[in-house]
N, C-alpha and C positions, 0 to 999 in steps of 0.2 A: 760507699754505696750501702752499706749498713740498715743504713737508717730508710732507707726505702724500703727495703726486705721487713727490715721491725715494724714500719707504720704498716704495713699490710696486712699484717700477721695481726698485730692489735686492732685495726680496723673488722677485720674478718672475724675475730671469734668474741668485742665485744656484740657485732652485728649478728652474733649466731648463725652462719655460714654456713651450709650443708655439707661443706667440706669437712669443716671440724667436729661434725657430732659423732661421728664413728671412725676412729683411726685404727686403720686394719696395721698388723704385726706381720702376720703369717702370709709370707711371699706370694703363694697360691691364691689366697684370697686377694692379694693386692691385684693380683694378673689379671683376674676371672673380673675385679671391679674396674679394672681400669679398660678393659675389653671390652664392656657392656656400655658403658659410658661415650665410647662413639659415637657420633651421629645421634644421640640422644640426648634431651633434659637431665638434668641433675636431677630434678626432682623424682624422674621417673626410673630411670639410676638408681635411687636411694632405694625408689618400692621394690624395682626384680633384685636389686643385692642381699636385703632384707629376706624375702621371699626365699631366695635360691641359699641362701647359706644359713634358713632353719632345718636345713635338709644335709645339705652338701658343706662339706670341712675339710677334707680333701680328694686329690683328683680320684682315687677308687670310688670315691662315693657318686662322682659323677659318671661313671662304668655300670652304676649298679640304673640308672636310666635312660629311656630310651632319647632319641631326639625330640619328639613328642612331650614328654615329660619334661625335658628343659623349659622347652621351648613356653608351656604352661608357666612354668617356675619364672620364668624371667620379662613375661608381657611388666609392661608393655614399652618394651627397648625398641628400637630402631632394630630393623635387620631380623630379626627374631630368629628366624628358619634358618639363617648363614650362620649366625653366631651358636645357636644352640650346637649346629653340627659342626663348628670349629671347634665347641669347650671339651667337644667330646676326643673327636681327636688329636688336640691339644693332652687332654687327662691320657690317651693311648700311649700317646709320644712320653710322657712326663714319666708312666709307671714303667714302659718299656725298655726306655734309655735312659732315664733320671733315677731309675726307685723310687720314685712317687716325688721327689723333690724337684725344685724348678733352678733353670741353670739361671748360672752370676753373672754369666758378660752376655755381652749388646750381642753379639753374631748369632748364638746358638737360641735366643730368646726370639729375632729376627727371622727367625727358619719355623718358627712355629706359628697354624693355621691363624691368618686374621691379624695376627700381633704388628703393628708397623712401630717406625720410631717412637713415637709418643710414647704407645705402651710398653716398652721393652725400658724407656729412659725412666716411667715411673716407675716399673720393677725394680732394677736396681739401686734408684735413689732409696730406695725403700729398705734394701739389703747394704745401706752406709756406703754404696760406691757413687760416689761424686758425679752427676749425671745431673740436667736442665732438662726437662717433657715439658713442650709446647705443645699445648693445646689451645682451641680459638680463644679462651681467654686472655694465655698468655702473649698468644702472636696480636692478638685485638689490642689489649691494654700496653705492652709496650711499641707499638706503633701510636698509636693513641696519644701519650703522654710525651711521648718524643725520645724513647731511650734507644730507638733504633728507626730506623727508613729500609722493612722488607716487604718482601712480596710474598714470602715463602718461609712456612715453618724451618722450615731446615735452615735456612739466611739466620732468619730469629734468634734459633739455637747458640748457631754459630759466634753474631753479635753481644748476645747474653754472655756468653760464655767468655767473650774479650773484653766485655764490661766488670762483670762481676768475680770476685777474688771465688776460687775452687770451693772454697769453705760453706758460700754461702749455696752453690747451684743445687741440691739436694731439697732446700728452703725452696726456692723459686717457684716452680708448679702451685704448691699449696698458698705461699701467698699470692699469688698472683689470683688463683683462682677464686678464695676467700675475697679481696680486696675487689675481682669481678663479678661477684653471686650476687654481693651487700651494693656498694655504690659505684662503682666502673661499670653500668651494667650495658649490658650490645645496645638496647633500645633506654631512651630516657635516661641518661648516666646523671647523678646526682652530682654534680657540676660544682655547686656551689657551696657543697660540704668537705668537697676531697683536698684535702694538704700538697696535693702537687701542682694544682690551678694554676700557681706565682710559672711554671715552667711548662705546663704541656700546653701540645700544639692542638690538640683538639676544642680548649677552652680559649686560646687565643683566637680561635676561627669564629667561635661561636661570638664573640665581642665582640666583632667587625659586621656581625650579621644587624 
């Protein structure tokens, strides 16, 4: 299954991807973008992360603002007013109980404001612990193509996860996403450029039309 993972990855960042133009290191920053990213465009994603992190580096810095002030920082996301007052007391929880650092495993990541699976599974892919984050790309595109039949992020997960060797599920989010932004895309998918066509079931549908 390799070579799924690798055509996606090279499809996505010759296609310049929004995924690929900014690769966050720093945990925090991973948390805060993959937070914001909910319920929202990528593109608009790119602008509040942009925005909120000429200011903010880590979570003190998010202390030293009000909800108001985020909330400015980060238009125009989905959710504005819930998220800006999650980041806050997310940075509360993180200086209080962490030292300013964000915790490594799924449970204690899980317990903080706003965070559900997705974002906790792209946090610690993020810190080398071996994790799959479905997001609608990824639950869209491998339904899509035929590499699973769910209904449900978490089914997804779980399928990906008895698909693909351990090695690779850290990889999985980014390519999947990149390989979703460029040509798998929700509306008008480029159909007849994509390398999985000879197999997926969304292009066999469309031939019978």
């Amino acid at each position: 299954m390799d070579w799924i993972v690798e055509t996606m990855e090279r499809i996505g960042r010759e296609r310049n991807a929004p995924v690929y133009k900014k690769i966050l290191d720093d945990p925090f920053m991973v948390l805060v973008s993959a937070l914001l990213s909910t319920r929202t465009r990528d593109e608009q994603t790119h602008k509040a992360v942009e925005r909120l992190f000429s200011v903010v580096k880590k979570p003190e810095d998010i202390l030293k603002l009000s909800e108001k002030d985020i909330e400015k920082l980060i238009e125009p996301v989905g959710f504005k007013r819930v998220k800006a007052r999650n980041l806050r007391k997310i940075a509360e929880i993180l200086v209080r109980d962490y030292g300013g650092r964000v915790p490594r495993n799924l449970e204690d990541l899980l317990k903080l404001p706003g965070v559900g699976r997705k974002v906790a599974n792209i946090v610690i892919s993020h810190m080398g612990i071996p994790a799959i984050a479905v997001d609608t790309h990824v639950h869209r595109i491998a339904n899509r193509i035929g590499l699973v039949k769910t209904e449900k992020p978490e089914e997804t997960e779980k399928e990906l996860k008895r698909i693909f060797p351990k090695e690779l599920w850290s990889r999985l989010n980014r390519a999947f996403v990149g390989f979703g932004q460029t040509l798998c895309k929700p509306i008008k998918p480029l159909c007849n450029e994509c390398p999985f066509k000879m197999f997926c079931e969304y292009f066999k549908n469309l031939e019978k039309i």
